[in-house]
N, C-alpha and C positions, 0 to 999 in steps of 0.2 A: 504494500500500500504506500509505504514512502516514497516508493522510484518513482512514482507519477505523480508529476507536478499539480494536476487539478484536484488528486485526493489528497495531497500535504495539503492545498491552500482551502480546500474542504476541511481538514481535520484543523486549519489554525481557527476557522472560523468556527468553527463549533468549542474548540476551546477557549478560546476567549467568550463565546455567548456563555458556557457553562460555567468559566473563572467570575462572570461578571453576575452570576445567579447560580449560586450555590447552589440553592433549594430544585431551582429544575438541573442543573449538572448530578446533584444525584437521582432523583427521580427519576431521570432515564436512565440513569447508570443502575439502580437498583430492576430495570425492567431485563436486564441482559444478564447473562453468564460471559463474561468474557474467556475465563481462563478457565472453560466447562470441557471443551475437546482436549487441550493440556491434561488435566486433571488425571482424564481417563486414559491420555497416552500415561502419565506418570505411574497410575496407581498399576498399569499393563508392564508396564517398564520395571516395577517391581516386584509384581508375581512373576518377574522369569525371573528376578534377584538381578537386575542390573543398574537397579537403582536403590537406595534405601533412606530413606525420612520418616518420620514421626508424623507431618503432614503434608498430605501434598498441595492442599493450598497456599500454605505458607511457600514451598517450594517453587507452585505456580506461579505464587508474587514478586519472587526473590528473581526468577529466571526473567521475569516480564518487568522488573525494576529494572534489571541489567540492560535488556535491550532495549526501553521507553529510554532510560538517563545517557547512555551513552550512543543509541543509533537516532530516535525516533526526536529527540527534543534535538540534536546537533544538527537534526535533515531540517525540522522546522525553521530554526532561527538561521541557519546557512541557508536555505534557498535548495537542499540537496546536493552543495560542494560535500560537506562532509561522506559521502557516500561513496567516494571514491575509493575507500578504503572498507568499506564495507565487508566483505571475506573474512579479512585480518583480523577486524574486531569483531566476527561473527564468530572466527576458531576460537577465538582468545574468551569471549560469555561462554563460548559449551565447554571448552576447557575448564575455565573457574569455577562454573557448574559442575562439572563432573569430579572436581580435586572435592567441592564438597559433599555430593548427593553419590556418585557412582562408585560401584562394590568391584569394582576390578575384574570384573567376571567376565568381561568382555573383549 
């Protein structure tokens, strides 16, 4: 969704409407599961034992904080220069991820 320039400037705009109105930013945010497909890879990813956490929600936010803080917020406020690098800092979140959540098993 970031590589295309009319869904960044779609997603600024709905972030700033929802930064500017708390109360409807979560209201819709509470109508979705975002991190619901996640979840179910994660909790799939640990019944084969290749993954292991306490919660996978927490995991799902931790993995989705990595990639919002460092790919999704640098495309926003660059224009998508930042994404040129993208790969790099793609191996680098699933690696950090996996030093903390993954059993070696793989």
């Amino acid at each position: 969704m970031i590589d295309d320039p009319i869904r960044r400037r779609l997603s600024r705009l709905l972030t700033s409407t929802f930064l500017m109105n708390l109360e409807f930013g979560m209201t819709t945010r509470n109508q979705y599961q975002p991190h619901a497909v996640l979840i179910e890879w994660l909790n799939a990813a640990k019944n084969d034992n290749m993954l292991s956490f306490e919660s996978p929600e927490l995991a799902a936010r931790m993995f989705y904080g990595m990639v919002e803080g460092r790919l999704t917020w640098g495309a926003f406020l660059s224009d998508g220069a930042t994404l040129k690098s993208k790969e790099t800092i793609l191996e680098e979140l699933v690696s950090v991820f996996l030093s903390r959540y993954g059993t070696n098993s793989f």
